[in-house]
C-alpha positions as CSV (number, residue, x, y, z in Angstrom):
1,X,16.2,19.8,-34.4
2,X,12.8,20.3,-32.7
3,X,12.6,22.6,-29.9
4,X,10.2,21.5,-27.6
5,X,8.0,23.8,-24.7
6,X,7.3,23.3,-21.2
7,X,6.3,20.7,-19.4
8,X,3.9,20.8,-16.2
9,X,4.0,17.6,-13.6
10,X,1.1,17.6,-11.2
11,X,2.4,16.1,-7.6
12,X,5.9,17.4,-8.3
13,X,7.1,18.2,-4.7
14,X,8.2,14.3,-3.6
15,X,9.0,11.2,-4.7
16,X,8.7,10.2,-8.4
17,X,7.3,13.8,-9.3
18,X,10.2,16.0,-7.8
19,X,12.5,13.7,-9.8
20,X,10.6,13.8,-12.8
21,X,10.7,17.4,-12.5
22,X,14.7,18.0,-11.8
23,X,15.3,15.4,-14.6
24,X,13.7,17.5,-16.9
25,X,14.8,20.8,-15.3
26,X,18.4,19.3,-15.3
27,X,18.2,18.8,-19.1
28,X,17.3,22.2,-19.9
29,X,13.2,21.9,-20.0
30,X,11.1,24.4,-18.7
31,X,9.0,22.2,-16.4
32,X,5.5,24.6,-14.6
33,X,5.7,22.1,-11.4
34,X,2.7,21.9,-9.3
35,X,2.0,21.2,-5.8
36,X,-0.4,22.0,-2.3
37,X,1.3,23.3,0.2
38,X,3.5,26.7,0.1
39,X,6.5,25.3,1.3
40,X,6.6,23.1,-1.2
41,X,5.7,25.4,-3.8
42,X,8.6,27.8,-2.6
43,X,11.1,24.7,-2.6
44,X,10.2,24.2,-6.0
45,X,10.6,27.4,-7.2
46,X,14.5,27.4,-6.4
47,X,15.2,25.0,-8.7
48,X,16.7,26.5,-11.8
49,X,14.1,26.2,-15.0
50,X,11.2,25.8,-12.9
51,X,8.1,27.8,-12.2
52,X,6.0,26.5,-9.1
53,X,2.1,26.7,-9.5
54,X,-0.7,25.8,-6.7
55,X,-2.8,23.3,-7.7
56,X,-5.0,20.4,-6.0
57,X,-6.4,18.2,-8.9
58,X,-9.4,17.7,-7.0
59,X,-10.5,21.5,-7.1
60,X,-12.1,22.9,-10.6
61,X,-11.1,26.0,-9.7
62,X,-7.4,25.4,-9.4
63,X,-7.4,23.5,-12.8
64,X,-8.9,26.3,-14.1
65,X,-6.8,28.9,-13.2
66,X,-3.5,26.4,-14.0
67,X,-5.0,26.4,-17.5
68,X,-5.0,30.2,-17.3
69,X,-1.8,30.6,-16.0
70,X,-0.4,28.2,-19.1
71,X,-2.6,30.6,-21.3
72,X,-0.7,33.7,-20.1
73,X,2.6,32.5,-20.8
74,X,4.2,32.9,-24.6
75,X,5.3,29.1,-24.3
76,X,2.8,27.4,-24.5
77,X,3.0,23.8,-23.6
78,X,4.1,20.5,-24.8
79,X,3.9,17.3,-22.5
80,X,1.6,17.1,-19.4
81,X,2.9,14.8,-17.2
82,X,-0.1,13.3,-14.5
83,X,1.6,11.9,-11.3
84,X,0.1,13.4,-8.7
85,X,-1.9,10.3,-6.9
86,X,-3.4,8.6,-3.5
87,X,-2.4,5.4,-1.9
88,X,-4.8,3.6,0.5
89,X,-4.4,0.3,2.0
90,X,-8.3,-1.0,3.1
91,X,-10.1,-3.9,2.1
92,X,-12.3,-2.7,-0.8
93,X,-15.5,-4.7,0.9
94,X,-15.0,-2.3,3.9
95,X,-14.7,1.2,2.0
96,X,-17.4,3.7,1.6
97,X,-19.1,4.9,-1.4
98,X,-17.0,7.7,-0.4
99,X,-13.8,6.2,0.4
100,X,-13.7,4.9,-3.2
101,X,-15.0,8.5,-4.5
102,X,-12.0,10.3,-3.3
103,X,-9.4,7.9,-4.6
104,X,-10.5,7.9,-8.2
105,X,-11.4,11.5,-8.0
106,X,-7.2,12.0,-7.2
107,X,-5.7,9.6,-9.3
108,X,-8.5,9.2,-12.1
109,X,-10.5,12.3,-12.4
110,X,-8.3,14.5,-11.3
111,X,-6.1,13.3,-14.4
112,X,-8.5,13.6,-16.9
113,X,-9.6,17.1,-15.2
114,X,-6.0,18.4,-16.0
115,X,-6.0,16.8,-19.8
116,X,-9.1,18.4,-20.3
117,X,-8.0,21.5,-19.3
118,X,-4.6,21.3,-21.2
119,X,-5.6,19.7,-24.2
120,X,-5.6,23.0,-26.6
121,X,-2.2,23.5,-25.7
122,X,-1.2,20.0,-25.9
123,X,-2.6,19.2,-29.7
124,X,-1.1,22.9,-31.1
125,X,2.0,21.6,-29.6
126,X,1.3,17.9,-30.7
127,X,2.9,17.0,-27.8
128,X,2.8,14.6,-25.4
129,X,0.6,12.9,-22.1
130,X,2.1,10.7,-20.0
131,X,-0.1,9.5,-16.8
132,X,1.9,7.8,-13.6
133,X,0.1,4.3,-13.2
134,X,1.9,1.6,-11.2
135,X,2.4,-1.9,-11.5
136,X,-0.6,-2.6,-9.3
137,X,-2.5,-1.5,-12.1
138,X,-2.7,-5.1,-13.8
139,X,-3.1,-7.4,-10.9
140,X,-4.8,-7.0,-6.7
141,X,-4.0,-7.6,-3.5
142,X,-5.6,-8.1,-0.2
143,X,-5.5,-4.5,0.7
144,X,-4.6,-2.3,-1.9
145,X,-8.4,-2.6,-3.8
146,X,-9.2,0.6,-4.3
147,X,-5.7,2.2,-5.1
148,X,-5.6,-0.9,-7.7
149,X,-9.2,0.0,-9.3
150,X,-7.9,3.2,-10.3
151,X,-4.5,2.1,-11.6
152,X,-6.5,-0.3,-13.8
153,X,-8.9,2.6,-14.5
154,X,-5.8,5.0,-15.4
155,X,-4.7,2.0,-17.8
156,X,-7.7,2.2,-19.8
157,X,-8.1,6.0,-19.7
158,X,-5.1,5.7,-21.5
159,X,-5.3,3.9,-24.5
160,X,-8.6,5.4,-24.8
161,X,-6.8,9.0,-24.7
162,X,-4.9,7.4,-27.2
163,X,-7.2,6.5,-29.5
164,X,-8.9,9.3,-29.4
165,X,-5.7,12.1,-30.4
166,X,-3.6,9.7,-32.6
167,X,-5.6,12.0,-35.5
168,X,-4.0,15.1,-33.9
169,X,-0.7,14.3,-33.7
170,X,-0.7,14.1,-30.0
171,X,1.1,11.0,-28.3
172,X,-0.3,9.2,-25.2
173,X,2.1,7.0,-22.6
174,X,2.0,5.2,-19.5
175,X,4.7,4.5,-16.8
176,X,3.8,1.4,-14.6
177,X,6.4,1.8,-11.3
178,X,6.8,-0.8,-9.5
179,X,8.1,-0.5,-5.7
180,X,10.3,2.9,-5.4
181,X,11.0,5.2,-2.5
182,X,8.4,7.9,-2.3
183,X,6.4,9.2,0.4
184,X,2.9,7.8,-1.2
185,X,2.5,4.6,1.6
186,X,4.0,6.7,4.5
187,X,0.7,9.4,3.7
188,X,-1.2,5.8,3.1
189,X,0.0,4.5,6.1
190,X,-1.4,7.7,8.0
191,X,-4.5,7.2,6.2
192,X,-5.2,4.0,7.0
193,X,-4.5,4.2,11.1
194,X,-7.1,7.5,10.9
195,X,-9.8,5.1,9.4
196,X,-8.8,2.5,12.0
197,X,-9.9,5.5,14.8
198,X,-13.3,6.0,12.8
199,X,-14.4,3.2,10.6
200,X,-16.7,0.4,12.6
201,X,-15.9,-3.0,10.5
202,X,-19.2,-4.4,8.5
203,X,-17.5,-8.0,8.2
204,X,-13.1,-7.9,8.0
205,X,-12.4,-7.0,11.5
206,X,-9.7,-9.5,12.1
207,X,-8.3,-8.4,8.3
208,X,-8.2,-5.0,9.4
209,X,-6.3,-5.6,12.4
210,X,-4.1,-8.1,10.3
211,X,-3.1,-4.9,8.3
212,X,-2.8,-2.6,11.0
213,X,0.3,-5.1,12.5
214,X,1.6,-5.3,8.9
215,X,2.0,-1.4,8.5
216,X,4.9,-1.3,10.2
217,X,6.9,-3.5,8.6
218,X,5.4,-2.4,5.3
219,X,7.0,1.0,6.2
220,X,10.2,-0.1,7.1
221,X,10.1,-2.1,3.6
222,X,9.1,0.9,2.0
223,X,12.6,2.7,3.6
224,X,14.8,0.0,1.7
225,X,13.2,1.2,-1.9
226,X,15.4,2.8,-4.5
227,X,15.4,6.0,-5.7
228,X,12.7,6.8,-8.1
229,X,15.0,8.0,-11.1
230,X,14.6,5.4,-13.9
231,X,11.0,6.3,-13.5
232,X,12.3,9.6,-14.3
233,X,14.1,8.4,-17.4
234,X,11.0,6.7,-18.9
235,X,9.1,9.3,-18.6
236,X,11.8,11.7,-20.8
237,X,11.7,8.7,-23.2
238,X,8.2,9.2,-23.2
239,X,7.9,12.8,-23.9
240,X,11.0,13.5,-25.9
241,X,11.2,9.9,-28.0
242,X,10.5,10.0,-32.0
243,X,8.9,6.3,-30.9
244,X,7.6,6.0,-27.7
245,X,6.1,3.1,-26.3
246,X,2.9,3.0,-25.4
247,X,3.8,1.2,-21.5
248,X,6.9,1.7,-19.5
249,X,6.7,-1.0,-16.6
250,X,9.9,0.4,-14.2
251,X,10.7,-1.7,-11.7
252,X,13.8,-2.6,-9.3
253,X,13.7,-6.4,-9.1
254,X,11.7,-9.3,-11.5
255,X,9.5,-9.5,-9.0
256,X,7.3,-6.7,-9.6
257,X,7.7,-7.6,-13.2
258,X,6.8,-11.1,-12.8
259,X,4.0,-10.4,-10.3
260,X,2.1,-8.3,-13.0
261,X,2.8,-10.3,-16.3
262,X,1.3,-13.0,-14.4
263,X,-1.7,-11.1,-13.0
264,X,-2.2,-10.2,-17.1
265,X,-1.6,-13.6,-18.3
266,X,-4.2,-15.1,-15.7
267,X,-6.5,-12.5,-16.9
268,X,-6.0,-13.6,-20.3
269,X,-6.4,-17.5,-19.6
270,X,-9.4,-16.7,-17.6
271,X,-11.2,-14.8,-20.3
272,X,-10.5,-17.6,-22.6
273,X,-11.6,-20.3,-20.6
274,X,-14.8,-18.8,-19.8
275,X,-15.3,-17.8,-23.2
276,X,-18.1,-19.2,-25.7
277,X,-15.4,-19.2,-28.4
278,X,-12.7,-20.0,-27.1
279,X,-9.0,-20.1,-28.5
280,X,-7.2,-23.2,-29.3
281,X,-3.7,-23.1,-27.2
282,X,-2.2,-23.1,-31.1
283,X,-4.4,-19.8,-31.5
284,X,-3.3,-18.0,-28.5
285,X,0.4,-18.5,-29.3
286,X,-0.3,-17.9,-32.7
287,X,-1.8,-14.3,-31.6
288,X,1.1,-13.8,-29.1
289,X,3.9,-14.4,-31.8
290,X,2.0,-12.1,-33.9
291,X,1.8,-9.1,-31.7
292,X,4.9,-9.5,-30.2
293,X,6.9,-9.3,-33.6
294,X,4.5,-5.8,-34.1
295,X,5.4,-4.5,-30.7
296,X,9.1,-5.5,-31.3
297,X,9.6,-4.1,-35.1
C-alpha cells in the first residue's frame, strides 16, 4: 500500500481550508498548513499532524522561503492543495486596473506562484494539485465580476496544468464549491463598504448602492450555509483516489448545480449558434452521448 507524504494547504486557518486541513490531519496526513496572521499560525500548530508555516501567496519572498522550508524537511511532498483566495462583490465596469490586479494576483497568480515553487517536489512524488475554484467559476453575476474572472481563469489554469504533467505522472483536480459557510463574503463584505468610502462611481451609482442594501442580507444568508466538509471530502478523493476526477462541483442544494450547468450549457449553445460551422442539434447530442459514456466508464 502506498504511503503517501505531506500535504501543504495555502489559506488553511478558516472555512473550507481549516477543514481541509483537520480532514487530512484527522486521517493521519502530515498536512504543512499555511496562513498570515500569528494567531492563526499558532492555532494551527496545536492541531496534532500539523506544522503551521507563514505565507501570503502574494509575496515572492514567502513562496520562496515555503519552498525552502519543504526542501529542509526529509518528507518531501505529495499533494499541494491551493485554497487560499479573495472575494469581492463590485460591478466589474467600476473596478480599477488595480482592483482587478489584486484579485487574480490572490486567487490566480498566487496559485500558480505556489505550483511553481512546489513542482520538483510534486513530480518526484507524482503527486497531486488540487486548486479550490467555486461554482461561480462557469457562469456571472451582477456583482461578483471580478471574483468570477478568476474562478474561470483558475478553471483553465487547470486543465492546462493538466496537460502539461500527465507525462510526469503528476495528477491535476479542481473542486467547484458552491455556497458553504466560510468567512470569504464576511472579508468581501468589508471590502466592499471600504470601496464604497473611496471609490467615486464612473457610471453604476445606483447599482452600487443597490449592493450596498443587499449586503446585509447577503450576510445573514451567508450565516445559514453548511459546514464546508464535503468540500473537504472531495478534495481527499482528489489527492488520495487511484481515479480522480478531473472536477468536483460540491454543492448543498441543486440550485448551485443547476445555476452552473446552465451557465455552461448557454455557453455551449451560444458558441454554436454563432459559429461558421455550426453543429446540427443531431451532432451536439451525438458529441454529448459520446463524452458522457468516456467520462462515465
Amino acid at each position: 500500500m502506498r504511503s503517501f507524504g505531506p500535504v501543504l494547504v495555502t489559506g488553511a486557518s478558516t472555512g473550507i481550508g481549516r477543514a481541509i486541513t483537520e480532514m487530512l490531519a484527522d486521517n493521519g496526513h502530515v498536512v504543512y498548513a499555511t496562513a498570515r496572521s500569528k494567531d492563526a499560525l499558532q492555532e494551527l500548530a496545536q492541531i496534532p499532524n500539523v506544522v503551521s508555516m507563514k505565507l501570503d501567496v502574494r509575496r515572492e519572498d514567502d513562496v520562496k522561503r515555503t519552498a525552502e522550508e519543504v526542501g529542509r524537511r526529509s518528507e518531501g511532498l505529495y499533494g499541494l492543495v491551493n485554497n487560499a483566495g479573495i472575494g469581492r462583490a463590485w460591478p466589474v465596469a467600476e473596478e480599477t486596473a488595480c482592483d482587478l490586479h489584486d484579485v487574480f494576483d490572490v486567487n490566480v497568480v498566487g496559485s500558480h506562484r505556489m505550483v511553481r515553487a512546489l513542482l520538483p517536489f510534486i513530480v518526484k512524488s507524482k503527486g497531486r494539485i488540487v486548486n479550490i475554484s467555486s461554482v461561480s467559476g462557469f457562469g456571472v453575476t451582477m456583482y461578483l465580476g471580478s471574483y468570477q474572472m478568476t474562478k474561470h481563469a483558475l478553471e483553465v489554469y487547470s486543465d492546462s496544468l493538466a496537460l502539461n504533467l500527465r507525462r510526469y505522472g503528476v495528477k491535476v483536480s479542481v473542486i467547484e464549491p458552491g455556497n458553504f459557510e466560510t468567512d470569504i463574503w464576511k472579508r468581501s463584505i468589508e471590502m466592499t463598504q471600504r470601496l464604497a468610502k473611496s471609490h467615486r462611481p464612473v457610471l453604476m451609482r445606483k447599482e452600487i448602492q443597490e449592493l450596498l442594501r443587499n449586503q446585509r442580507k447577503d450576510l445573514e444568508d451567508s450565516l445559514k450555509y453548511s459546514t464546508p466538509e464535503p468540500v473537504a471530502e472531495s478534495v481527499m478523493d482528489a489527492l488520495f483516489s487511484r481515479h480522480p476526477k478531473r472536477r468536483y462541483m460540491v454543492a448543498t442544494s441543486k440550485e448551485d448545480t443547476d445555476w452552473a450547468i446552465k451557465a455552461l450549457i448557454l455557453k455551449l449553445v451560444q458558441a454554436n449558434y454563432g459559429s461558421s460551422f455550426p453543429l446540427s442539434r443531431k451532432e451536439m447530442h451525438a458529441w454529448l452521448d459520446r463524452m458522457w459514456k468516456e467520462e462515465s466508464s
